[in-house]
VOFI-563997 format. One line per field, with one value per residue (C-alpha): z, y, x negated; residue number from 1. Coordinates in nm, 2 decimals. Example, Ala and Ser with C-alpha at 12.3 -4.5 7.8 and 13.67 -1.06 7.14 Angstrom:
// VOFI-563997
z	(0.78,0.71);
y	(-0.45,-0.11);
x	(-1.23,-1.37);
i	(1,2);
END
This chain:
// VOFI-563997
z	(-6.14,-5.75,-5.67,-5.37,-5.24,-4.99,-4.80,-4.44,-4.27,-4.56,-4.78,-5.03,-4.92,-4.90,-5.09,-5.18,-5.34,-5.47,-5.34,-5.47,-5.39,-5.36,-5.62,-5.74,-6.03,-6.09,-6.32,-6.22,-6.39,-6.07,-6.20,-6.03,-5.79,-5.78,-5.58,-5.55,-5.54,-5.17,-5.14,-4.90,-4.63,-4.51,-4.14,-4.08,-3.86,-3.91,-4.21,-4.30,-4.65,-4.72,-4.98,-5.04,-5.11,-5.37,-5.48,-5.48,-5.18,-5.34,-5.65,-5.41,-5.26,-5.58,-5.70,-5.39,-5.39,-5.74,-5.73,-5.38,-5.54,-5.87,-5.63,-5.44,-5.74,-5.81,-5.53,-5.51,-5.90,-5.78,-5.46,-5.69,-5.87,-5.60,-5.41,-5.72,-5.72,-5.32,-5.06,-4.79,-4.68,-4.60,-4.89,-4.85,-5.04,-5.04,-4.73,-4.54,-4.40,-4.57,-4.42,-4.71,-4.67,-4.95,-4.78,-5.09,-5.39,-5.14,-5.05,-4.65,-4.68,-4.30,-4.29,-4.03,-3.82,-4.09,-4.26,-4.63,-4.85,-5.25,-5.55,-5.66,-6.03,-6.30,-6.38,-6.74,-6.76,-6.51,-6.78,-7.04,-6.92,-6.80,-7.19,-7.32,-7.10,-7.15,-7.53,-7.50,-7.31,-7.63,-7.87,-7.72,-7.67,-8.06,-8.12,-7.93,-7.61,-7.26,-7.09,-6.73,-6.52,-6.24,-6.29,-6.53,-6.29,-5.97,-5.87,-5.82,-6.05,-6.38,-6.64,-6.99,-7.28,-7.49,-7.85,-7.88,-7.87,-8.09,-8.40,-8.34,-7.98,-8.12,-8.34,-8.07,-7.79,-8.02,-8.10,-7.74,-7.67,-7.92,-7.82,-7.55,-7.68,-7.60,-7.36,-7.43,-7.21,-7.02,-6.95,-6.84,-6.57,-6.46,-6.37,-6.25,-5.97,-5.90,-5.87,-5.63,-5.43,-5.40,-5.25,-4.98,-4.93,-4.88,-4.67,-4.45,-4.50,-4.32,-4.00,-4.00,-3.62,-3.61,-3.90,-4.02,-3.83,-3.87,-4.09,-4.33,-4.35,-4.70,-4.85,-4.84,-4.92,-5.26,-5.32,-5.30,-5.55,-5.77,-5.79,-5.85,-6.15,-6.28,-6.24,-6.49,-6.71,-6.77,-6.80,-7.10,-7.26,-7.31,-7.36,-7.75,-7.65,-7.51,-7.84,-8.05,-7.83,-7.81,-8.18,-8.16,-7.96,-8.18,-8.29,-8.00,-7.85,-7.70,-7.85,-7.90,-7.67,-7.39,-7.48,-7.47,-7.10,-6.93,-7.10,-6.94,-6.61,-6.73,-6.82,-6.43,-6.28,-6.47,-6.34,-6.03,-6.03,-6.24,-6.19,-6.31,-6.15,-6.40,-6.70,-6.90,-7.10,-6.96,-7.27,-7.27,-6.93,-6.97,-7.24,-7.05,-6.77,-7.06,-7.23,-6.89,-6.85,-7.14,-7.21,-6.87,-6.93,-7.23,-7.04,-6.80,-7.02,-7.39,-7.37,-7.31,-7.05,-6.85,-6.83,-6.56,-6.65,-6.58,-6.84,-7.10,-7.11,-7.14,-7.45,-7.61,-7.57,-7.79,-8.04,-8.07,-8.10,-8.31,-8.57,-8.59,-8.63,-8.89,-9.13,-8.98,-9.11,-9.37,-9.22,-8.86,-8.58,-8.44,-8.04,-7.96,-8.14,-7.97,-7.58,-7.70,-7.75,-7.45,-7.21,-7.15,-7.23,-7.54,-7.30,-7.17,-7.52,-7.63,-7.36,-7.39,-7.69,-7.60,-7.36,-7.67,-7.89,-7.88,-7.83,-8.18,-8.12,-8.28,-8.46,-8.69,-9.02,-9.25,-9.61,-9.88,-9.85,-9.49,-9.47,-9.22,-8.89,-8.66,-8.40,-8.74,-8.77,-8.40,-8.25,-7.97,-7.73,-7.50,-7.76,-7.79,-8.08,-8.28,-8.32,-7.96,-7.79,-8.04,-7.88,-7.54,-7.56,-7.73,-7.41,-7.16,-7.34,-7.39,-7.00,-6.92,-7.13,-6.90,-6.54,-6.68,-6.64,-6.31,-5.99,-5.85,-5.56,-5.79,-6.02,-5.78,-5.61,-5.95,-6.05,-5.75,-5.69,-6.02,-6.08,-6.36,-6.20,-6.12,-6.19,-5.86,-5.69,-5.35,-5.11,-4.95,-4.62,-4.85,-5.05,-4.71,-4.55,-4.88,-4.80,-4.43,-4.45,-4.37,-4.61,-4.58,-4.72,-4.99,-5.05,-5.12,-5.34,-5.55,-5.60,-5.71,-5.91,-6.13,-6.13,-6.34,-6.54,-6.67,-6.79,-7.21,-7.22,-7.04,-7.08,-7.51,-7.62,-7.42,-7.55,-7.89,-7.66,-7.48,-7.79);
y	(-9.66,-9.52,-9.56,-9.40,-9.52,-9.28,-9.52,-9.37,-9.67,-9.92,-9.66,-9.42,-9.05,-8.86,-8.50,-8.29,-8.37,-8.72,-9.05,-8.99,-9.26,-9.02,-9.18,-8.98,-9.16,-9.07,-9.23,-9.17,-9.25,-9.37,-9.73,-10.03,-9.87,-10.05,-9.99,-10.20,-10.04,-10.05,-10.25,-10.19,-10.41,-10.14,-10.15,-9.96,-9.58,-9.24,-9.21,-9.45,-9.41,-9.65,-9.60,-9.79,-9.73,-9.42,-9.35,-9.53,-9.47,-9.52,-9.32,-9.01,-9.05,-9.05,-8.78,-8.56,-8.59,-8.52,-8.23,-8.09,-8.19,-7.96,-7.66,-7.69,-7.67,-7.32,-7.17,-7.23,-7.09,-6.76,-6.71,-6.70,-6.48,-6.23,-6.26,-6.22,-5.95,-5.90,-5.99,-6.04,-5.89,-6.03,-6.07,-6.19,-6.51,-6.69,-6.50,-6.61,-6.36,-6.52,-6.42,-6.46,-6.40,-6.51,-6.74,-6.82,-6.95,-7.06,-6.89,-6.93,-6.89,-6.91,-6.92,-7.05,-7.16,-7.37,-7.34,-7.41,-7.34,-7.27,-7.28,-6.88,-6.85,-6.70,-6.31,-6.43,-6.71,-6.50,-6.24,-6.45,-6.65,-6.25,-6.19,-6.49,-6.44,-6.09,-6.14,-6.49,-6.22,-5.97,-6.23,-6.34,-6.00,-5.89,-6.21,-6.10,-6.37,-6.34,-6.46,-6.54,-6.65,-6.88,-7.20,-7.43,-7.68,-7.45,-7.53,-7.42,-7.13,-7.22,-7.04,-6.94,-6.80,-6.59,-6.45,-6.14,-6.07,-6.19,-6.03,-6.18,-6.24,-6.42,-6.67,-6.74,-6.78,-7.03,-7.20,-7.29,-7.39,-7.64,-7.85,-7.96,-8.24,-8.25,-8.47,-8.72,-8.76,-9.01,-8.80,-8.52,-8.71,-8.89,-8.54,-8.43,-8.72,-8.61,-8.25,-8.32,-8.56,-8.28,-8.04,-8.30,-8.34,-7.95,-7.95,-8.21,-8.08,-7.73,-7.90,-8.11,-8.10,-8.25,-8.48,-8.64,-8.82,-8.67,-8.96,-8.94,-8.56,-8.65,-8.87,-8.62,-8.30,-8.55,-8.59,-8.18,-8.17,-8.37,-8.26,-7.90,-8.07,-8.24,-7.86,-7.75,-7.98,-7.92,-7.57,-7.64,-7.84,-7.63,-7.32,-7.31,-7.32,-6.97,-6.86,-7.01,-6.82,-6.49,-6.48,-6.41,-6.06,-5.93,-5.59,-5.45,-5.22,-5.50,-5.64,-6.01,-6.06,-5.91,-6.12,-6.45,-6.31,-6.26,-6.62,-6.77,-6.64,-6.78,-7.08,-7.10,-7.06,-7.34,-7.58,-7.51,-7.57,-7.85,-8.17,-8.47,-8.67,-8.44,-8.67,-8.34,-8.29,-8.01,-7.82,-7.77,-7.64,-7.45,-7.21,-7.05,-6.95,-6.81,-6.64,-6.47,-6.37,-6.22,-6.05,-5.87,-5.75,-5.60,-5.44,-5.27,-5.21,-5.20,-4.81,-4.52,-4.39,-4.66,-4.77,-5.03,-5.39,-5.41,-5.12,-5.29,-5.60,-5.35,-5.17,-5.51,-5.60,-5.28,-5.34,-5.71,-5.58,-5.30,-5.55,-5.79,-5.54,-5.40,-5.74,-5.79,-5.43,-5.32,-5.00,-4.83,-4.92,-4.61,-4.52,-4.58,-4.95,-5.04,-4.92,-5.14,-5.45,-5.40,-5.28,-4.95,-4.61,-4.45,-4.18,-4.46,-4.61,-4.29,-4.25,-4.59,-4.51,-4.19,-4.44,-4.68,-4.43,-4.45,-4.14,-4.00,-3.85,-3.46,-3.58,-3.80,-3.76,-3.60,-3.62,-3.82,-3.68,-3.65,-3.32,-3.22,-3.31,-3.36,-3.12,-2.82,-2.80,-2.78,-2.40,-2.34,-2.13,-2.03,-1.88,-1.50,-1.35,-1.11,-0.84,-0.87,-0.84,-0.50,-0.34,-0.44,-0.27,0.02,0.04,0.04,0.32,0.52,0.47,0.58,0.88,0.99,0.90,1.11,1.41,1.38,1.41,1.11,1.03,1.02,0.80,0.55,0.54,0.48,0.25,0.04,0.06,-0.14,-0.33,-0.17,-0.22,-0.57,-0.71,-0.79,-0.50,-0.36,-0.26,0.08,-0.03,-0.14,0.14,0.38,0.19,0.25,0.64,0.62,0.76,0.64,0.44,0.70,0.93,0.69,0.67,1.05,1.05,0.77,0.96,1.27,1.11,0.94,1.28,1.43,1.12,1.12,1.45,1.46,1.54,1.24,0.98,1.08,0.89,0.54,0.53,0.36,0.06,0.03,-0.18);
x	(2.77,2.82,3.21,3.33,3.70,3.84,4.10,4.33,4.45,4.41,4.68,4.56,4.46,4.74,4.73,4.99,5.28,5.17,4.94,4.59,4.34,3.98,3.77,3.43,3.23,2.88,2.65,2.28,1.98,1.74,1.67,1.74,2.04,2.37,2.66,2.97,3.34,3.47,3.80,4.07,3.95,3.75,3.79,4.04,3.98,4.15,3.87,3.70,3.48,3.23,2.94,2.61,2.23,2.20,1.85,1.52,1.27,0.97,1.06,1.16,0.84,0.64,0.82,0.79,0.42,0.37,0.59,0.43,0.08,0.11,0.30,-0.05,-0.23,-0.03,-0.05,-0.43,-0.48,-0.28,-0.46,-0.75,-0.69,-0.52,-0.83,-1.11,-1.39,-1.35,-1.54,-1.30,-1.01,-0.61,-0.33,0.02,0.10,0.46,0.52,0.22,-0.09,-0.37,-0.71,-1.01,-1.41,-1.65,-1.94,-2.19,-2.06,-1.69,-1.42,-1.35,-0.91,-0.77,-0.35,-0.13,-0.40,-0.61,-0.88,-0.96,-1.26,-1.16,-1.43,-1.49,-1.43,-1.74,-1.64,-1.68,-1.42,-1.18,-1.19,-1.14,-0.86,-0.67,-0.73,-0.60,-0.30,-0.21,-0.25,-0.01,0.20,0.21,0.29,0.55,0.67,0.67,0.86,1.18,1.12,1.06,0.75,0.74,0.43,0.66,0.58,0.82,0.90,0.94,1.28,1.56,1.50,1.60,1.38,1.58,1.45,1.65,1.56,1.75,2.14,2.35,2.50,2.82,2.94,3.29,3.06,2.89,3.08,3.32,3.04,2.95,3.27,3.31,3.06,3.29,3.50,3.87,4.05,4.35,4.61,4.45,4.10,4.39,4.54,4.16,4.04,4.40,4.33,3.94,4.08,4.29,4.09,3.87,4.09,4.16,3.82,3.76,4.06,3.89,3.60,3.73,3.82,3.53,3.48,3.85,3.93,3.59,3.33,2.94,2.87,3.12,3.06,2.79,3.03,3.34,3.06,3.00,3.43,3.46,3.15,3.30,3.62,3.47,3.31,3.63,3.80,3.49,3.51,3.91,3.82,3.57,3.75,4.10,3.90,3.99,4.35,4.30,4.10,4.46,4.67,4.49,4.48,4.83,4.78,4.51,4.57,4.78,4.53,4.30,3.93,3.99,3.74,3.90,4.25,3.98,3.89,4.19,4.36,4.08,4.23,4.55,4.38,4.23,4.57,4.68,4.46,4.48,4.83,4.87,5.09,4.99,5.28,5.52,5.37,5.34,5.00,4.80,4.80,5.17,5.19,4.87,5.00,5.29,5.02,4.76,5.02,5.14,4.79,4.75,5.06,5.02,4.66,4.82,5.11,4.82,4.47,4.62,4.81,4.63,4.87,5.01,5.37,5.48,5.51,5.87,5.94,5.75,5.92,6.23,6.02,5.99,6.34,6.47,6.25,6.29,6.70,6.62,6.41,6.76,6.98,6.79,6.75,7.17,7.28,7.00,6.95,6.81,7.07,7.16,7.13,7.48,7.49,7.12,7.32,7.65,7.43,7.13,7.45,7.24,7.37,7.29,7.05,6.86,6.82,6.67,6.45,6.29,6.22,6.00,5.80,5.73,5.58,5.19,5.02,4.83,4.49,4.43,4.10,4.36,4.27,4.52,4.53,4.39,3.99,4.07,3.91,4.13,4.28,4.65,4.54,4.44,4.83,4.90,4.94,4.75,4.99,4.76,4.52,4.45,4.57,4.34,4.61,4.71,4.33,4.26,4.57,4.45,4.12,4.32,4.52,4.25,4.04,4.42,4.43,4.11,4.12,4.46,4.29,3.98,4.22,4.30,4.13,3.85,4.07,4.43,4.24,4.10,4.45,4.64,4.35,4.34,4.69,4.77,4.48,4.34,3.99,3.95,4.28,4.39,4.65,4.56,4.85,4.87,4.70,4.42,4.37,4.36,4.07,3.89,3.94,3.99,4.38,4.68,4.89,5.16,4.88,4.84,5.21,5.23,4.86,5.05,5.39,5.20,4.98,5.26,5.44,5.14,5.09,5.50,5.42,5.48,5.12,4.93,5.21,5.30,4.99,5.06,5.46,5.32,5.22,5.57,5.70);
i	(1,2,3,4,5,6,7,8,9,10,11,12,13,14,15,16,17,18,19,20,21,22,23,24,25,26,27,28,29,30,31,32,33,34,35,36,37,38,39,40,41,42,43,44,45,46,47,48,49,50,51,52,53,54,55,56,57,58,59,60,61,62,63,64,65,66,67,68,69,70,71,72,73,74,75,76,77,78,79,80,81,82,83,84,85,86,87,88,89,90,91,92,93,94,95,96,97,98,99,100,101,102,103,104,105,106,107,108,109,110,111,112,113,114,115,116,117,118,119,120,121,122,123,124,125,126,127,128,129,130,131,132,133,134,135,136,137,138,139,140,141,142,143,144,145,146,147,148,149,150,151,152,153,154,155,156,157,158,159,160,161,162,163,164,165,166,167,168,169,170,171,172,173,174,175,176,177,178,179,180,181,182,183,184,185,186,187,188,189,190,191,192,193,194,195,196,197,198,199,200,201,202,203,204,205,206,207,208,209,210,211,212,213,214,215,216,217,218,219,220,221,222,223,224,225,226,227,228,229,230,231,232,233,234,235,236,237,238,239,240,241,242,243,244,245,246,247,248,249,250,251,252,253,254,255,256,257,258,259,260,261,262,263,264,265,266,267,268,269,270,271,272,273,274,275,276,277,278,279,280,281,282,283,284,285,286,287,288,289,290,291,292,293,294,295,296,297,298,299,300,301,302,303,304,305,306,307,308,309,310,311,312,313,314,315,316,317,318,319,320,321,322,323,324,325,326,327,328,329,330,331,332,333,334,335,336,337,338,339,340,341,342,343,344,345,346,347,348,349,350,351,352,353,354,355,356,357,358,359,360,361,362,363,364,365,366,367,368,369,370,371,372,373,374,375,376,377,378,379,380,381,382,383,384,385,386,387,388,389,390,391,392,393,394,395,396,397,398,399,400,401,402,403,404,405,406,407,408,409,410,411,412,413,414,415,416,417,418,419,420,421,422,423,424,425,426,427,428,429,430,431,432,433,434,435,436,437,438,439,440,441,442,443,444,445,446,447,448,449,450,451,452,453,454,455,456,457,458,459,460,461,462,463,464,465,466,467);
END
């Protein structure tokens, strides 16, 4: 057991709001090590923090050397094989220009100034073992895994195998969280302590060139790690109090999922704030802080248009009101009875209402065989109707038969003068650069030309579309 005691001035480290005496237990499995606990008679300093021998020298060592030893061995299989069939030539390998040229039956490798001579491998068993891979390789593939060709022990990658997704990502994720086991009160307040010892010792740790001496710079780096993995381990073990809570919210416009995610948050933010010294269990504190979380992810993600979170909690109000009154009177309050007992006038009452009402989609169903849909019974005021767009052609060839009887000038005037070209009307001054005239001219073409057109006989045959 390695016990570090953190002591300032022979009194416990001071953090926060309470006394917390910075002790970070770690059980390791290196053999013959033992440590002692450090008493307060540590000589006394602004910081002192006293911890003893940690690891086994020779078993470092050994393991160092086997460990650089079978790297060796990896790197010289792949340079191999990156160098095969050639003759000579330079490759990169691990970030290093390696410089090869085959001298009989060796392989002279210069890099970095040395010099090394590798075996060359038979073109048969180099074949043979690319086959056996690539097939290993295939196998794997049909199976649904992952096949990687870094070496096992290579650190600090961590290789993982996965065998397809899962069918059901709830199952699953419940599943890994239970194998956490939960805390009592006393494990609560034990991690409470590391936590916070941590946060003093990142605090120190921030003003190291002040506050802690370069030799007890390791000792507070191994407090902070710790109390990081005290803050995990409170986190894993409270997680199925989010999963509890969120099954409340399910079916408010959020995947359960999603409600698990953002308790989690919750769940975060209470940690980091909790207070042991209140003598409170975690849990109870915990669940205001998830149910916050959750209920204002709702407020912003769950509606398809958003309303502010203020104006929910107003939304949620009524209805709560609305849902009493109704058991208290046995039938719907009525706008003026919800404003007496909110203290909001009856218009307000209505219009809170409007913002509570969910939006319904077009493509709802209708009907028992739902053959049909919301938006099939829904005009569409900007549609064109049949009847309408036949007596708008009408028009246009009625109109062109009249400008056919007048003159090409008069026509083009009248034409461009109301937009019965392109749609878009041309002022005077517009119309007499067209002929090169002045826009009085154009004025007088234009009066004479509606003259003609009032007549009974042009202007008879366009009264029918005046209605």
């Amino acid at each position: 057991m390695h016990t570090l005691t953190a002591v300032v001035n022979s009194q416990p480290l001071v953090c926060g709001r309470s006394l917390v005496t910075a002790r970070a237990k770690a059980t390791t499995s290196t053999g013959d090590s033992s440590v002692k606990e450090a008493t307060p008679e540590t000589p006394q300093g602004d910081v002192a923090v006293t911890s003893r021998k940690k690891t086994s020298t020779k078993a470092s060592r050994a393991s160092r050397t086997t460990k650089a030893a079978k790297t060796a061995t990896t790197s010289a299989a792949s340079l191999t094989q990156a160098i095969h069939g050639k003759d000579k030539g330079t490759v990169e390998q691990g970030g290093v220009e390696v410089t090869f040229e085959r001298q009989g039956d060796d392989i002279v490798v210069r890099a970095g100034g040395k010099k090394r001579n590798l075996d060359d491998v038979d073109d048969s068993k180099f074949d043979k073992h690319q086959a056996e891979k690539d097939e290993a390789k295939i196998n794997a593939e049909d199976q649904g895994f992952s096949l990687s060709d870094t070496d096992d022990d290579d650190e600090p990658e961590q290789q993982v195998t996965v065998a397809g997704a899962t069918a059901d990502p709830v199952k699953d994720y419940l599943k890994q969280i239970g194998k956490v086991a939960l805390l009592n009160a006393e494990q609560e307040v034990d991690l409470a302590k590391r936590i916070e010892a941590g946060l003093f010792a990142d605090e120190q740790l921030s003003q190291a060139d002040k506050a802690v001496p370069a030799a007890d710079l390791e000792d507070y780096e191994w407090i902070a790690q710790d109390g990081h993995r005290a803050k995990n381990h409170l986190l894993e073990a409270n997680l199925r109090l989010v999963v509890s809570l969120a099954k409340r919210y399910t079916g408010r416009g959020m995947l359960f999922l999603d409600l698990i995610q953002e308790g989690n948050l919750g769940l975060i933010r209470a940690v980091e704030k909790f207070d042991y010294t209140k003598g409170y269990k975690f849990s109870t504190y915990a669940t205001w802080w998830i149910k916050q979380a959750i209920t204002r992810a709702m407020a912003d993600q769950a509606r398809t248009i958003r309303i502010p979170v203020h104006m929910v909690e107003v939304i949620n109000k009524l209805a709560r009101v609305q849902r009493q009154m109704l058991q208290d009177l046995g039938r719907e309050p009525t706008p003026e009875e919800l404003a007496q007992e909110l203290d909001m006038t009856p218009e307000k009452v209505v219009e809170v209402q409007k913002y509570g009402r969910e939006p319904i989609s077009l493509h709802t169903p209708l009907g028992e065989d739902g053959d049909s849909e919301f938006g099939d019974l829904i005009e569409d005021s900007e549609a064109i109707v049949p009847a309408d767009a036949v007596n708008f052609t009408l028009l246009q060839e009625q109109l062109h038969d009249v400008l056919d009887t007048l003159s090409e000038r008069e026509a083009g005037v009248v034409s461009m003068r109301f937009g019965l070209t392109d749609g878009q009307p041309k002022t005077l001054d517009e119309i007499g650069k067209v002929y090169g005239v002045t826009r009085e001219r154009i004025r007088q073409i234009e009066s004479k030309t509606m003259s003609k057109l009032r007549h009974p006989s042009r202007s008879q045959v366009l009264r029918d579309y005046l209605d």
